[in-house]
TIRO-513862 format. One record per residue (C-alpha): x, y, z; residue in one letter. Coordinates in steps of 0.02 Angstrom, whole numbers, padded with zeros to 5 digits, always signed. Layout:
% TIRO-513862
XYZa;...
END
This chain:
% TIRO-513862
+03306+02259-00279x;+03182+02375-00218x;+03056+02478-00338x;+02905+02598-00287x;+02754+02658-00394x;+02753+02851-00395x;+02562+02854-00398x;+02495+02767-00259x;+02694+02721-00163x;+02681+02548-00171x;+02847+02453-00150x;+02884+02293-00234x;+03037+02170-00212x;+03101+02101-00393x;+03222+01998-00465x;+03372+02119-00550x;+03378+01993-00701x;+03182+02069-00734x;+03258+02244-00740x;+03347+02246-00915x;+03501+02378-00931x;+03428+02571-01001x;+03243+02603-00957x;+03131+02471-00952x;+02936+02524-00929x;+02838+02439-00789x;+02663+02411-00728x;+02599+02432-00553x;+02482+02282-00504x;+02393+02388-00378x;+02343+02555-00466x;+02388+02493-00643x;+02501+02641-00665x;+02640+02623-00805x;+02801+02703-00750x;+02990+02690-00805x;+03122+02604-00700x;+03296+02633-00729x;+03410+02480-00692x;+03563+02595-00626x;+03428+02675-00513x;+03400+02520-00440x;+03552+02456-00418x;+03593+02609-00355x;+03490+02561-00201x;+03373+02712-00218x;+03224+02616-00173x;+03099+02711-00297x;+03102+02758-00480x;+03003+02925-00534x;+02950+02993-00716x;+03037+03132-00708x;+03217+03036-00675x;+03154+02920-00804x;+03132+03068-00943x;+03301+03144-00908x;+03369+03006-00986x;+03251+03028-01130x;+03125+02931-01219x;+03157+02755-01219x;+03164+02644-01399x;+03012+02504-01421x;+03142+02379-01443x;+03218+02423-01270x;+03035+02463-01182x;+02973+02322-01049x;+02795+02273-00988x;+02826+02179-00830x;+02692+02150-00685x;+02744+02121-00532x;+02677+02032-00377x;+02655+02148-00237x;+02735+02099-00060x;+02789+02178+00078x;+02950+02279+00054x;+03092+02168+00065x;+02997+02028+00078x;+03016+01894-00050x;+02849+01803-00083x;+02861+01611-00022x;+02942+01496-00118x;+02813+01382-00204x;+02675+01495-00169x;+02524+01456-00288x;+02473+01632-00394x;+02338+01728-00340x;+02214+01681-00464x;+02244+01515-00486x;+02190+01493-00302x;+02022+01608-00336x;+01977+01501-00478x;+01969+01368-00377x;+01889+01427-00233x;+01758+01481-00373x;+01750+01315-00421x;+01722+01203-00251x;+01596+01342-00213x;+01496+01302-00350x;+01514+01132-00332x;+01463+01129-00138x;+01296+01238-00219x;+01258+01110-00323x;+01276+00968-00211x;+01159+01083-00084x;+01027+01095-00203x;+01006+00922-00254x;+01006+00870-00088x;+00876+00997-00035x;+00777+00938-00198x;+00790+00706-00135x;+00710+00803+00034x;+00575+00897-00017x;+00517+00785-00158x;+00497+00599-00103x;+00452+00542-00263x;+00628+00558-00345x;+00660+00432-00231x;+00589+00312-00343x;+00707+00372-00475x;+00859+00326-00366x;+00903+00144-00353x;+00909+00054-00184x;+00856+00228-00098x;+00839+00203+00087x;+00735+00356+00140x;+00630+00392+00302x;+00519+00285+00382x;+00366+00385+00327x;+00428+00388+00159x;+00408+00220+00020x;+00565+00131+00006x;+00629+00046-00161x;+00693-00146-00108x;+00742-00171-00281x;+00693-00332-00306x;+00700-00433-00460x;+00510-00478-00549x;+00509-00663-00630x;+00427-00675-00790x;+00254-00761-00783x;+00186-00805-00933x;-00016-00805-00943x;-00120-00947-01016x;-00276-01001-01081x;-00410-00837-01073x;-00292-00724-00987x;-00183-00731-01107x;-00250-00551-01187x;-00226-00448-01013x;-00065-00380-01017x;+00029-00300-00862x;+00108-00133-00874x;+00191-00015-00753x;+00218-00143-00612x;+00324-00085-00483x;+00361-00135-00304x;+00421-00030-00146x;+00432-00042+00049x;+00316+00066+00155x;+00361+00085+00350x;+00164+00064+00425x;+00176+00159+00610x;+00033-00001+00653x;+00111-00155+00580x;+00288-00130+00527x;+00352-00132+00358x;+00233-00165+00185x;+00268-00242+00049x;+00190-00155-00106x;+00144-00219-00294x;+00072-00103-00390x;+00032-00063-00572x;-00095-00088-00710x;-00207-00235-00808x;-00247-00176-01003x;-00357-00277-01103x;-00276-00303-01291x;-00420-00428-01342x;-00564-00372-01426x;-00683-00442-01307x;-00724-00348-01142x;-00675-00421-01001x;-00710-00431-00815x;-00668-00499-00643x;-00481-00504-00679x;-00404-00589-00539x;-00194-00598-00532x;-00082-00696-00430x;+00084-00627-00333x;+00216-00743-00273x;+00392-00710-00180x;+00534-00812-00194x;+00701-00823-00084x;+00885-00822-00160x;+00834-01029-00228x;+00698-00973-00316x;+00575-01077-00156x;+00397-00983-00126x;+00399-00883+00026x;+00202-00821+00009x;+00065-00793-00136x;-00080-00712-00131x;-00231-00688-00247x;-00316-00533-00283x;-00445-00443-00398x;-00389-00278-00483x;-00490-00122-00459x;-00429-00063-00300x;-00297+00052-00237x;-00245+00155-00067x;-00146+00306-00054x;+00037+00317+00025x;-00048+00385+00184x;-00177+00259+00210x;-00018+00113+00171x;+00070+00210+00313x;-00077+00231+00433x;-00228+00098+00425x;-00206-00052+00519x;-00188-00224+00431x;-00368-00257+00430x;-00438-00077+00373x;-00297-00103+00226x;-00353-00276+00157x;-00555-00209+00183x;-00478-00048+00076x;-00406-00156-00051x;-00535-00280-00044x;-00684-00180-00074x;-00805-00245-00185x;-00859-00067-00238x;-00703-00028-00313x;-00690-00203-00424x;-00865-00162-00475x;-00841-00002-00525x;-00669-00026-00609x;-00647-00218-00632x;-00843-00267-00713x;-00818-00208-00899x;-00658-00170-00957x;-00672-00126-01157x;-00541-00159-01281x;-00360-00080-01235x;-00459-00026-01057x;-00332-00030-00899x;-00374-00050-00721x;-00250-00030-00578x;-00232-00152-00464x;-00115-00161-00293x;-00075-00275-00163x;+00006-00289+00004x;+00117-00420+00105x;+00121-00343+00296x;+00338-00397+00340x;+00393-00479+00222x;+00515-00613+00236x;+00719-00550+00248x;+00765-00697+00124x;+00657-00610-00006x;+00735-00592-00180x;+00618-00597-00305x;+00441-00574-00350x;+00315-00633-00493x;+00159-00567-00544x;+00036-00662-00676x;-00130-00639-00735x;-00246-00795-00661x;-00423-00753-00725x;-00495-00656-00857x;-00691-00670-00886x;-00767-00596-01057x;-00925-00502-01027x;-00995-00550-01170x;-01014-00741-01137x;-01014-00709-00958x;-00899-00879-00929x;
END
């Protein structure tokens, strides 16, 4: 059956069980307007029901009155069979939109700020940008006078150097928890492969660091002179008070592909006061 809204003439195609027998009231989903539809007008095969047919059959009991919306279609046109509803399918348009937002964003954020990267495990990145290997640090336990130097914030990442190929950075910092200042201290870095064999060591005294643009740019010799500078142990490695840190950092230029592990130990220590 066939009904049309007297306000704004818009036709809808409804089920006749939805159209009760009397006067049942109805709601237009386009304008909103409430009008009464007769269910003999319908039948009837009018087409439209108006107010005024609607009050010559006088005013309508609650018990008998009828709020019904209606999907509007073309007239004569069923809507499809299985179609979802209207605003079931906005919600989740409004939804996936969001989402794809989001996503957009926190890419746009891992782009413009390489240092989340560190926050991201087994991030691959750019070659300008430092790369985390993830690699697993063995536990070195110091002895004798080093025992009181204590190694905090170490942390380890790839660099791509446009001179010499990829970098192998350990990094972090040496605090003194003795009561004695201390001087000179010297640690020891060691890779392993998947057996747990040495691959390479190297000693080094703390008190020297480069930035991320020097590991990227100097040439293997300018970055061992940078991180080898005697200037920078004396001014940060000579006399290092009670619960004192220095930084420290140190390089392997391609590392080996079976590398696994790392460890990283305190190897000398030398107290000020005794100067031993």
């Amino acid at each position: 059956m066939i009904i049309q809204c007297p306000q704004c003439q818009t036709k809808y195609t409804i089920d006749d069980s939805k159209v009760r027998p009397g006067v049942s009231k109805v709601r237009c989903s386009r304008c909103s307007h409430e009008f009464v539809a007769s269910a003999e007008e319908v039948s009837a095969g009018h087409g439209e029901a108006t107010e005024t047919s609607a009050a010559a059959q006088g005013p309508s009991s609650p018990e008998s009155e009828l709020f019904q919306e209606f999907d509007e279609s073309a007239a004569g046109e069923e809507p499809a069979e299985g179609k979802a509803p209207r605003k079931r399918i906005g919600a989740l348009f409004l939804w996936f939109s969001i989402l794809l937002l989001l996503a957009a964003i926190a890419v746009s954020a891992y782009l413009a700020f390489p240092q989340l990267r560190q926050l991201v495990p087994f991030s691959t990145g750019s070659v300008e940008q430092a790369q985390q290997e993830g690699l697993r640090q063995k536990q070195a336990s110091p002895a004798g006078s080093v025992e009181d130097i204590a190694l905090m914030d170490v942390r380890q990442y790839m660099v791509q150097n446009e001179k010499i190929g990829r970098i192998l950075v350990i990094e972090g910092k040496a605090i003194n928890q003795s009561e004695t200042a201390k001087k000179m201290i010297k640690l020891k870095a060691v890779l392993y492969d998947e057996q747990g064999e040495p691959l390479r060591e190297k000693e080094f005294l703390c008190g020297n660091t480069v930035s991320l643009f020097q590991l990227q740019v100097l040439s293997q010799s300018e970055l061992e002179s940078a991180l080898g500078s005697k200037v920078g142990v004396l001014t940060n490695n000579s006399n290092l008070g009670p619960d004192q840190e220095v930084e420290f950092m140190t390089v392997f230029v391609n590392p080996d592909k079976g590398l696994t592990e790392f460890s990283l130990k305190v190897v000398q220590a030398v107290n000020v006061q005794s100067g031993s």
